[in-house]
PDB file of N, CA, C and O in Angstrom:
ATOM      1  N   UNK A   1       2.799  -7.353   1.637  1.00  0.00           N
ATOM      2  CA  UNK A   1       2.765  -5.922   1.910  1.00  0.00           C
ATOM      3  C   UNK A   1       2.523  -5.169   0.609  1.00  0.00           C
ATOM      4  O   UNK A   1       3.096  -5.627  -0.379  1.00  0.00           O
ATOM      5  N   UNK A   2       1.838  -4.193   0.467  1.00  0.00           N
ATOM      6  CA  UNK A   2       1.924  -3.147  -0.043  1.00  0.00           C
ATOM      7  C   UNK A   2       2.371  -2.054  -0.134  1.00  0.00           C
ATOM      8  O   UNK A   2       3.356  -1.968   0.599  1.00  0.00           O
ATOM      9  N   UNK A   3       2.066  -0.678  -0.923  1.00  0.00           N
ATOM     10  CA  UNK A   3       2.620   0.730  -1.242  1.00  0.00           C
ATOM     11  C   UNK A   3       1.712   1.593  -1.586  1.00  0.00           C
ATOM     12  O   UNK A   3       1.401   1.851  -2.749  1.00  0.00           O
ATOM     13  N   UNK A   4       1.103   2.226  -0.308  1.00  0.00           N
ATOM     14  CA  UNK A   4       0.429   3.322  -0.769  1.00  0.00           C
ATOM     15  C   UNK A   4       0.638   4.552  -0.853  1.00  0.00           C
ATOM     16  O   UNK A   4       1.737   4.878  -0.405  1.00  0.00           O
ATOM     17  N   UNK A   5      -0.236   5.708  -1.414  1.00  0.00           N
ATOM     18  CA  UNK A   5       0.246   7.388  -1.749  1.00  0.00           C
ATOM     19  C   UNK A   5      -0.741   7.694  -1.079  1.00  0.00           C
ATOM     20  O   UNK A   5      -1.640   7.788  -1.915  1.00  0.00           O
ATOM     21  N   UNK A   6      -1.281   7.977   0.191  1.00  0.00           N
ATOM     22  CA  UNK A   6      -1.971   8.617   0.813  1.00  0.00           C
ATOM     23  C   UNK A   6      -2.088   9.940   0.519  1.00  0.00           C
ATOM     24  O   UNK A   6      -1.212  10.751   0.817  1.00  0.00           O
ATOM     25  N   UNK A   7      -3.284  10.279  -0.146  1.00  0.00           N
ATOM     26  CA  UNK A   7      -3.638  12.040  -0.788  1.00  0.00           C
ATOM     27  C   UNK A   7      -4.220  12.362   0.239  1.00  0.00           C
ATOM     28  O   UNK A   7      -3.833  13.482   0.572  1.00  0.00           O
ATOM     29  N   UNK A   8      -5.271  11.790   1.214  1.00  0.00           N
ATOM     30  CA  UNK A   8      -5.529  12.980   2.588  1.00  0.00           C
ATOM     31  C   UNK A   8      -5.353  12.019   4.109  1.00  0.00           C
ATOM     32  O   UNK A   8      -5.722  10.860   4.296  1.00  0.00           O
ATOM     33  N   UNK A   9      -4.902  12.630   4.737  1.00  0.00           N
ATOM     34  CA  UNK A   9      -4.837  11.578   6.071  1.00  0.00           C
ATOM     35  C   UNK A   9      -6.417  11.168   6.481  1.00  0.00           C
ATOM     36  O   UNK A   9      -7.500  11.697   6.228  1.00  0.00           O
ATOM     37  N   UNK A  10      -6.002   9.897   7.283  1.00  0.00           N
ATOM     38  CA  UNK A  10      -7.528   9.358   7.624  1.00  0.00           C
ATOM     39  C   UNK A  10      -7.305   7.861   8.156  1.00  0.00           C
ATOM     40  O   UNK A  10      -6.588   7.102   7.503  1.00  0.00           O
ATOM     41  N   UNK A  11      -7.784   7.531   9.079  1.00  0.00           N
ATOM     42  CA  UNK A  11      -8.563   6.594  10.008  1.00  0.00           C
ATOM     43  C   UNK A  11      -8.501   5.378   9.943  1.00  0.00           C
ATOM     44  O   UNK A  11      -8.255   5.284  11.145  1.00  0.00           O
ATOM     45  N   UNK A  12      -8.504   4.425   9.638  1.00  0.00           N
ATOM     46  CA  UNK A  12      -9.083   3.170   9.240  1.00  0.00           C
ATOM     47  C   UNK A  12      -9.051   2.377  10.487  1.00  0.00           C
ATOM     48  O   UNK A  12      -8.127   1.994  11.205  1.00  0.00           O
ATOM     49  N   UNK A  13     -10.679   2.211  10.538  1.00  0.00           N
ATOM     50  CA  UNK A  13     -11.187   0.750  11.897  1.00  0.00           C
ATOM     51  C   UNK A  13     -11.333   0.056  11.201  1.00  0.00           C
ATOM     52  O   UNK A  13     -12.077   0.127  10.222  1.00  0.00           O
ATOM     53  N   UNK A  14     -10.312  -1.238  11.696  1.00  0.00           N
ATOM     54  CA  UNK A  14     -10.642  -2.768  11.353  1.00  0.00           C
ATOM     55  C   UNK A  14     -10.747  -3.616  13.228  1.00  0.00           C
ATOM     56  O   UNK A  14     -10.729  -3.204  14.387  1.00  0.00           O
ATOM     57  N   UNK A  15     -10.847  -4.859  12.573  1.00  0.00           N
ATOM     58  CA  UNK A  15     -11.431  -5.513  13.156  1.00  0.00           C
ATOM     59  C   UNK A  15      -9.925  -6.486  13.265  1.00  0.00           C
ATOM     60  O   UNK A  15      -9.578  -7.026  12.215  1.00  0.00           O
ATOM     61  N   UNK A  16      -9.396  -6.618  14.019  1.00  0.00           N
ATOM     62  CA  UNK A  16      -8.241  -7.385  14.233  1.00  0.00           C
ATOM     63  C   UNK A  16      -8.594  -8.188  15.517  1.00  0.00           C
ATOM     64  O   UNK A  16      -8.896  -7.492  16.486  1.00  0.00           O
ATOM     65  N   UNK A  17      -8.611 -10.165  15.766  1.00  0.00           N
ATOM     66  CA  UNK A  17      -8.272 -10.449  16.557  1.00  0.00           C
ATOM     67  C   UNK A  17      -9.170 -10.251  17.327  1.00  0.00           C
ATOM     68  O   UNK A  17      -8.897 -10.140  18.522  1.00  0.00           O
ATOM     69  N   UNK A  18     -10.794 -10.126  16.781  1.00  0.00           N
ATOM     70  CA  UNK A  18     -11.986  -9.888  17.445  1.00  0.00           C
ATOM     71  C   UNK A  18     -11.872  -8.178  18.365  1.00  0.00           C
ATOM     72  O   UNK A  18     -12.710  -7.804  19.185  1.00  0.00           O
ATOM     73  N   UNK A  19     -10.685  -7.410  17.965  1.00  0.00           N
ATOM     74  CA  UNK A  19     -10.972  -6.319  18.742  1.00  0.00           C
ATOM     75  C   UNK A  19     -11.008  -4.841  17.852  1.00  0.00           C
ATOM     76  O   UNK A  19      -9.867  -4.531  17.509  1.00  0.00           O
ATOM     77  N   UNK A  20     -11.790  -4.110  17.517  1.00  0.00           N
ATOM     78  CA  UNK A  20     -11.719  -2.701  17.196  1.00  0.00           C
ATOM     79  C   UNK A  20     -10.093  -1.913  17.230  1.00  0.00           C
ATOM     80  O   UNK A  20      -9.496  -1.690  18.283  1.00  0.00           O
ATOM     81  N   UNK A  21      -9.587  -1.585  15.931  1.00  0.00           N
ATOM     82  CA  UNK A  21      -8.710  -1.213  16.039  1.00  0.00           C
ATOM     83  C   UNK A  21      -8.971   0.091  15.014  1.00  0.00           C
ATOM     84  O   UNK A  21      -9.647   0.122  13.985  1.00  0.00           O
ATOM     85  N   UNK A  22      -8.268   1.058  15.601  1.00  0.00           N
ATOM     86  CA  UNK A  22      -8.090   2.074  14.604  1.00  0.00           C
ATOM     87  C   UNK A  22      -6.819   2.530  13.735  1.00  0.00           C
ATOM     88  O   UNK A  22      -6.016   3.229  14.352  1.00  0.00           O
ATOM     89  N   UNK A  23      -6.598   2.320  12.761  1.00  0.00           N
ATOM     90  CA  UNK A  23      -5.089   2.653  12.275  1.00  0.00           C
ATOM     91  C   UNK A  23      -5.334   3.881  11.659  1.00  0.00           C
ATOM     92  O   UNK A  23      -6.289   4.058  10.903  1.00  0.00           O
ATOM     93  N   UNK A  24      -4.059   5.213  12.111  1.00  0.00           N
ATOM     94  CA  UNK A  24      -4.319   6.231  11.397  1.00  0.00           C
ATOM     95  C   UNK A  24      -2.967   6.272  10.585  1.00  0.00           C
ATOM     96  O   UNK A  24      -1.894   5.781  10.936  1.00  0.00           O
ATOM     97  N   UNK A  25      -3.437   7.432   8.640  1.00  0.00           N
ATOM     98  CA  UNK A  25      -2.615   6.975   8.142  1.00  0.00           C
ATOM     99  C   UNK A  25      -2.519   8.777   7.790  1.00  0.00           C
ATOM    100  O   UNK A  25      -3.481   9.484   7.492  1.00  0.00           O
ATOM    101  N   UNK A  26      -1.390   9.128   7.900  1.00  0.00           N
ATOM    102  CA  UNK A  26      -0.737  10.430   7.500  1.00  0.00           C
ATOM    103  C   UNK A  26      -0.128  10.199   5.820  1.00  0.00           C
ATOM    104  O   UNK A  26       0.165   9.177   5.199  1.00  0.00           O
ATOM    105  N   UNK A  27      -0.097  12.041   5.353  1.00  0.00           N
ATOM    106  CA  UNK A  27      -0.414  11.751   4.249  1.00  0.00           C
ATOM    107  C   UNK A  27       0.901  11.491   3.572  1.00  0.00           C
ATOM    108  O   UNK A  27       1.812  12.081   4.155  1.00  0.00           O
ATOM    109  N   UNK A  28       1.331  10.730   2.426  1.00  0.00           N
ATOM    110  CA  UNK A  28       2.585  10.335   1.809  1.00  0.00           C
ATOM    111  C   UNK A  28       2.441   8.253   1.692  1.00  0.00           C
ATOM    112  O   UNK A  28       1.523   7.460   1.901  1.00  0.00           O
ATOM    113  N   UNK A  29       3.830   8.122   1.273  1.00  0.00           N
ATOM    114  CA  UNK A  29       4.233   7.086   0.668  1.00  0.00           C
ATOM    115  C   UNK A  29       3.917   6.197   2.331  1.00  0.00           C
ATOM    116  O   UNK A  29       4.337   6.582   3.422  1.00  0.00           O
ATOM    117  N   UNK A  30       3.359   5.380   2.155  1.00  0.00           N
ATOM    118  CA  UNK A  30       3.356   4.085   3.359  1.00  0.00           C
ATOM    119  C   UNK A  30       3.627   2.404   2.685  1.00  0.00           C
ATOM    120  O   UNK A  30       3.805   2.126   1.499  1.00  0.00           O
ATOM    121  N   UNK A  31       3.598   1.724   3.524  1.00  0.00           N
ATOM    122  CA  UNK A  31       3.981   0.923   3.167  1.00  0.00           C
ATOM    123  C   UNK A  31       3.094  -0.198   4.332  1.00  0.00           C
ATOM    124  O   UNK A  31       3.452  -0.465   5.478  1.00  0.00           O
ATOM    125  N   UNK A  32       1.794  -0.738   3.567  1.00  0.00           N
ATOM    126  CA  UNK A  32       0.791  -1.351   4.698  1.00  0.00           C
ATOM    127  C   UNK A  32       0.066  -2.858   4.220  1.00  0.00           C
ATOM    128  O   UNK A  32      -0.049  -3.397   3.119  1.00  0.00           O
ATOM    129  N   UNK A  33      -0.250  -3.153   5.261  1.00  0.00           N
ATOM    130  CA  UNK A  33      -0.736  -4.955   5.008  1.00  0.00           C
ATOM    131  C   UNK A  33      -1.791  -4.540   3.765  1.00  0.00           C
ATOM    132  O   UNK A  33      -2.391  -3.506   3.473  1.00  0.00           O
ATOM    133  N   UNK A  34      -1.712  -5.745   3.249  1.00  0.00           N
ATOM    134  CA  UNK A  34      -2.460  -5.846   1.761  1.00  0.00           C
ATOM    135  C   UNK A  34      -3.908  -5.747   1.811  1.00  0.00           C
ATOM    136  O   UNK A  34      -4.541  -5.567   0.770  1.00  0.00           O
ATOM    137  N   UNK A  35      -4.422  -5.839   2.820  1.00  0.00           N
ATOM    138  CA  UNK A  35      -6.239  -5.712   3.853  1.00  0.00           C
ATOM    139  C   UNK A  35      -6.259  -4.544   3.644  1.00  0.00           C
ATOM    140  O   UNK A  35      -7.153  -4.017   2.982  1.00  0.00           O
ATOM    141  N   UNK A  36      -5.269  -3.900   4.169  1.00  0.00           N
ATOM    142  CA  UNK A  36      -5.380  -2.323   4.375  1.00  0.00           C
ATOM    143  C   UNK A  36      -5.678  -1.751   3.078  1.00  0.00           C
ATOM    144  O   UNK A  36      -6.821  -1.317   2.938  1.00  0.00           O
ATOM    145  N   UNK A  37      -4.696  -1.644   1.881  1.00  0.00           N
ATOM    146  CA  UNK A  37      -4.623  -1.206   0.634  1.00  0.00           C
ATOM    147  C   UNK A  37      -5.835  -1.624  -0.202  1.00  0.00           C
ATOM    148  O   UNK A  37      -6.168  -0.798  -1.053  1.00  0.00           O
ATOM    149  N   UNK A  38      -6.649  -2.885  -0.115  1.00  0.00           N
ATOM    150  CA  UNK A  38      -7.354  -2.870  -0.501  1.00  0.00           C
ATOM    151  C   UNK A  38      -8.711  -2.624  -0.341  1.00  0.00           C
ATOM    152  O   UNK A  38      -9.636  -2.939  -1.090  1.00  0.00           O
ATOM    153  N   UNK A  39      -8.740  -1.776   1.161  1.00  0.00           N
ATOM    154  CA  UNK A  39     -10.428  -1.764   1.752  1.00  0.00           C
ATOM    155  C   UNK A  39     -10.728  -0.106   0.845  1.00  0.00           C
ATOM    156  O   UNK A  39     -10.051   0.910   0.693  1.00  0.00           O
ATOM    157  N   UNK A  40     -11.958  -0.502   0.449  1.00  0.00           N
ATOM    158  CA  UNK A  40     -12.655   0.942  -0.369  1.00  0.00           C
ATOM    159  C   UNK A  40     -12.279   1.903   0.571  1.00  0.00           C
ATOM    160  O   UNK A  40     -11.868   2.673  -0.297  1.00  0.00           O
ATOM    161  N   UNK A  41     -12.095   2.437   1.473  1.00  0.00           N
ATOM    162  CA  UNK A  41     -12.462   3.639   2.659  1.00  0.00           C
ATOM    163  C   UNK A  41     -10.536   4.393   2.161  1.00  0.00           C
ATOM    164  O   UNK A  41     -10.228   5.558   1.910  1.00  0.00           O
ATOM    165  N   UNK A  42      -9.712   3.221   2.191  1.00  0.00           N
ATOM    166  CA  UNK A  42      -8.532   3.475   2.069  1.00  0.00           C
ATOM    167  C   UNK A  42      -8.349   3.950   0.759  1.00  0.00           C
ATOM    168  O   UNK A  42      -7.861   5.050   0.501  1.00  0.00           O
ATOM    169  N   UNK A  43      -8.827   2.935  -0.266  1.00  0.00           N
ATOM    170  CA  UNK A  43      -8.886   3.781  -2.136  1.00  0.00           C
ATOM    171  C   UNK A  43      -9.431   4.971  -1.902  1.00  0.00           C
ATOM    172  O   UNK A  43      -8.756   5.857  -2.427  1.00  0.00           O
ATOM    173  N   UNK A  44     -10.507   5.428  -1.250  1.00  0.00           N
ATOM    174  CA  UNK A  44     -10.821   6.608  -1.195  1.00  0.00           C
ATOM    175  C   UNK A  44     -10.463   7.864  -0.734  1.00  0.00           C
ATOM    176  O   UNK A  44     -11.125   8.902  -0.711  1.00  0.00           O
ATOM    177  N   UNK A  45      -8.969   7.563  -0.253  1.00  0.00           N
ATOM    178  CA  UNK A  45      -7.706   8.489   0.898  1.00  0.00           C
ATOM    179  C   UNK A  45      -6.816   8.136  -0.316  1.00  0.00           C
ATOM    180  O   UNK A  45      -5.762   8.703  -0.026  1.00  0.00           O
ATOM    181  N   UNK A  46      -6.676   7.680  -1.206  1.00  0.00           N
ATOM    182  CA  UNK A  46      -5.363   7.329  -1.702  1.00  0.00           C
ATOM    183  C   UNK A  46      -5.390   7.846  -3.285  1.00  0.00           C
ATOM    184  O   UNK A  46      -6.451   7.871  -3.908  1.00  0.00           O
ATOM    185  N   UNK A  47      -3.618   8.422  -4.116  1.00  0.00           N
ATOM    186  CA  UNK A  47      -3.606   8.411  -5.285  1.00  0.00           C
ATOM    187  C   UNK A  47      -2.777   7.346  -5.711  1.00  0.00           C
ATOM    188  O   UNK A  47      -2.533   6.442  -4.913  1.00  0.00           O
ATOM    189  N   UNK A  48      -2.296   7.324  -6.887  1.00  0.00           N
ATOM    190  CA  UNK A  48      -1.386   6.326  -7.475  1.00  0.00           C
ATOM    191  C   UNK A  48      -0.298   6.275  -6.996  1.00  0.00           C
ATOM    192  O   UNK A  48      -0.236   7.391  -6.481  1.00  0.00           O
ATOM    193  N   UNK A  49       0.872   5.666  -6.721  1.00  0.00           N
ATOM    194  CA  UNK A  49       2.286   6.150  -6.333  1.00  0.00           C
ATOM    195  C   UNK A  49       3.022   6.940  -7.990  1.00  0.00           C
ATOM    196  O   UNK A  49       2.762   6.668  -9.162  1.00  0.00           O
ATOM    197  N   UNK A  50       3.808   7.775  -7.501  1.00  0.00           N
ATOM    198  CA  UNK A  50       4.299   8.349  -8.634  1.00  0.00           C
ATOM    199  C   UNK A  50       5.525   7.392  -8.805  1.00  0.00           C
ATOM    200  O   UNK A  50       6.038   6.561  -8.055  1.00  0.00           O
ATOM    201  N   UNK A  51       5.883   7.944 -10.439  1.00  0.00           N
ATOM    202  CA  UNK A  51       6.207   6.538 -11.119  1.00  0.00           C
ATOM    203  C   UNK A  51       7.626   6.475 -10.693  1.00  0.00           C
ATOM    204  O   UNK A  51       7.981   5.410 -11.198  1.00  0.00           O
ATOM    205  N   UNK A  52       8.408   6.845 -10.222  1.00  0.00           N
ATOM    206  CA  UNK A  52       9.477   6.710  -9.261  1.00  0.00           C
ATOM    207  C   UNK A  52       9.617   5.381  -8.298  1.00  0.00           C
ATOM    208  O   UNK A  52      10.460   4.496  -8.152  1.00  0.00           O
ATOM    209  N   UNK A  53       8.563   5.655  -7.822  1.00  0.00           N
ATOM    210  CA  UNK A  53       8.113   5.031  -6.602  1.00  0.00           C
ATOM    211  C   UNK A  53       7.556   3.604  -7.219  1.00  0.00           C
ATOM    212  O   UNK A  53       7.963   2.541  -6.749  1.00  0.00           O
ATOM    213  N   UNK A  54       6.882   3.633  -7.983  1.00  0.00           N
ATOM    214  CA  UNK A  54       6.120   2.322  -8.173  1.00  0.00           C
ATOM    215  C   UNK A  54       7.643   2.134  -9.315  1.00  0.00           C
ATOM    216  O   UNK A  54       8.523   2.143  -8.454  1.00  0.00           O
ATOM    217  N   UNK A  55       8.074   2.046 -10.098  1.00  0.00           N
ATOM    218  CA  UNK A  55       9.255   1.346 -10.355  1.00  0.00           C
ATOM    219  C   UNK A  55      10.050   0.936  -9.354  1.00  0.00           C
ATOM    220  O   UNK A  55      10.487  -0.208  -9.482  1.00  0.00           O
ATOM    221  N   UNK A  56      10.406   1.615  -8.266  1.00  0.00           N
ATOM    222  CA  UNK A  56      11.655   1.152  -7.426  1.00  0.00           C
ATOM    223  C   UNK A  56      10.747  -0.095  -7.125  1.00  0.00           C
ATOM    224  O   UNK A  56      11.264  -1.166  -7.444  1.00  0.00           O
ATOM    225  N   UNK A  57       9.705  -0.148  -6.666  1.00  0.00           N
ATOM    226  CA  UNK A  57       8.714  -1.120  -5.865  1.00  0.00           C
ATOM    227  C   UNK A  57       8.517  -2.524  -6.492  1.00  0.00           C
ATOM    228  O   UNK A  57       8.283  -3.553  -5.857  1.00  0.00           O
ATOM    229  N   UNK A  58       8.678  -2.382  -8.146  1.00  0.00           N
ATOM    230  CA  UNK A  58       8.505  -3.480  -8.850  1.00  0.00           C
ATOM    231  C   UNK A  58       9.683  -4.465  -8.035  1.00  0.00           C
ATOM    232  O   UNK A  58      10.569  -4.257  -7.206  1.00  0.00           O
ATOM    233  N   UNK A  59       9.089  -5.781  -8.859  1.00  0.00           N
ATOM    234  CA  UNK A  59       9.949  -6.913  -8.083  1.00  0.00           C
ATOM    235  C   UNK A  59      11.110  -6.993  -9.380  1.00  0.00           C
ATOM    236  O   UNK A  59      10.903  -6.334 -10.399  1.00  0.00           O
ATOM    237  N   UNK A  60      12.207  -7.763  -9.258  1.00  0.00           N
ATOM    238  CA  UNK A  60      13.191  -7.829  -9.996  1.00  0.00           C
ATOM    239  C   UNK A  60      13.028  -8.989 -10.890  1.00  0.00           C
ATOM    240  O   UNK A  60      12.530 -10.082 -10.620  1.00  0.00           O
ATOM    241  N   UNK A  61      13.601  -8.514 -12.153  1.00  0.00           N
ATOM    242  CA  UNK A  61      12.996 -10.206 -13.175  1.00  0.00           C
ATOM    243  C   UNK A  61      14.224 -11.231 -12.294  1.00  0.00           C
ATOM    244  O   UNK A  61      15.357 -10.831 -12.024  1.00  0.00           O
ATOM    245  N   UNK A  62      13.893 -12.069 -12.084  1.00  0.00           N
ATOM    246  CA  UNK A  62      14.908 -13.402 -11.682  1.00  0.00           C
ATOM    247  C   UNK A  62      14.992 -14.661 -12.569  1.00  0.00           C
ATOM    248  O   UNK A  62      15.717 -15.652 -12.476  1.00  0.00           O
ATOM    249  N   UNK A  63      13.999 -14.315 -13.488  1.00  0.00           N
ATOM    250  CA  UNK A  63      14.123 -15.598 -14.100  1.00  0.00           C
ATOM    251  C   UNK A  63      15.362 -15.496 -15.188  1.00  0.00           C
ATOM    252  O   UNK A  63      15.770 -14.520 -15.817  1.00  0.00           O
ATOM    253  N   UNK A  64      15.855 -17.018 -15.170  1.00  0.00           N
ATOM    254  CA  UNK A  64      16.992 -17.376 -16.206  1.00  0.00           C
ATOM    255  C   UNK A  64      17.028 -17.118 -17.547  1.00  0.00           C
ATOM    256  O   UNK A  64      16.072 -17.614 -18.143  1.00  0.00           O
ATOM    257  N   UNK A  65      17.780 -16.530 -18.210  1.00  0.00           N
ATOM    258  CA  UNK A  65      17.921 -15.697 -19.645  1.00  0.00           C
ATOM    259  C   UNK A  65      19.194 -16.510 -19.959  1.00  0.00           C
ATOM    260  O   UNK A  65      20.344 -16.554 -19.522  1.00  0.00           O
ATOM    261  N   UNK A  66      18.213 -17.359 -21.258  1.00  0.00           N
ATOM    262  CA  UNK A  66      19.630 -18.081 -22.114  1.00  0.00           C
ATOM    263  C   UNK A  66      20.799 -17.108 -22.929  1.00  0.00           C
ATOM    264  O   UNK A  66      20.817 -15.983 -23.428  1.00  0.00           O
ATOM    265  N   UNK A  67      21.549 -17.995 -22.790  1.00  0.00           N
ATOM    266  CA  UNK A  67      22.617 -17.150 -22.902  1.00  0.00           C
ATOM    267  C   UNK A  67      23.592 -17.766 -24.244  1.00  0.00           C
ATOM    268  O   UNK A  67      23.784 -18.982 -24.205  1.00  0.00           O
ATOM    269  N   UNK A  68      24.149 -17.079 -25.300  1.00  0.00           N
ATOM    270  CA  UNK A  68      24.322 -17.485 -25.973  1.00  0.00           C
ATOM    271  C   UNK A  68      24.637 -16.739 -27.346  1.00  0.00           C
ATOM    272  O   UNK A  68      24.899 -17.391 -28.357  1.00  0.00           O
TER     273      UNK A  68
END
């Protein structure tokens, strides 16, 4: 999954499952399959997430830190 900032609402037909689908996306923070976020039509509806947002979103370090 992804995190997008939708700057104007808008449309997106894909092709799911051999059938025409239309997904509409209102404007703000969403949260959509990774197909979605990356089709040009969608970059072209979308700004950056503000940096709030894309920090909370980061993943958490998990890796092991020696200790000592």
């Amino acid at each position: 999954m992804s995190v997008i900032n939708v700057a104007k609402a808008f449309t997106l037909s894909v092709v799911e499952e051999g059938q025409l689908v239309k997904k509409p996306f209102a404007v703000g923070i969403q949260d959509v399959e990774d197909f979605v976020a990356d089709h040009w039509y969608t970059k072209a509806h979308t700004e950056p997430l503000p940096d709030a947002v894309a920090k909370a979103k980061k993943p958490a370090d998990t890796t092991a830190k020696p200790q000592g």
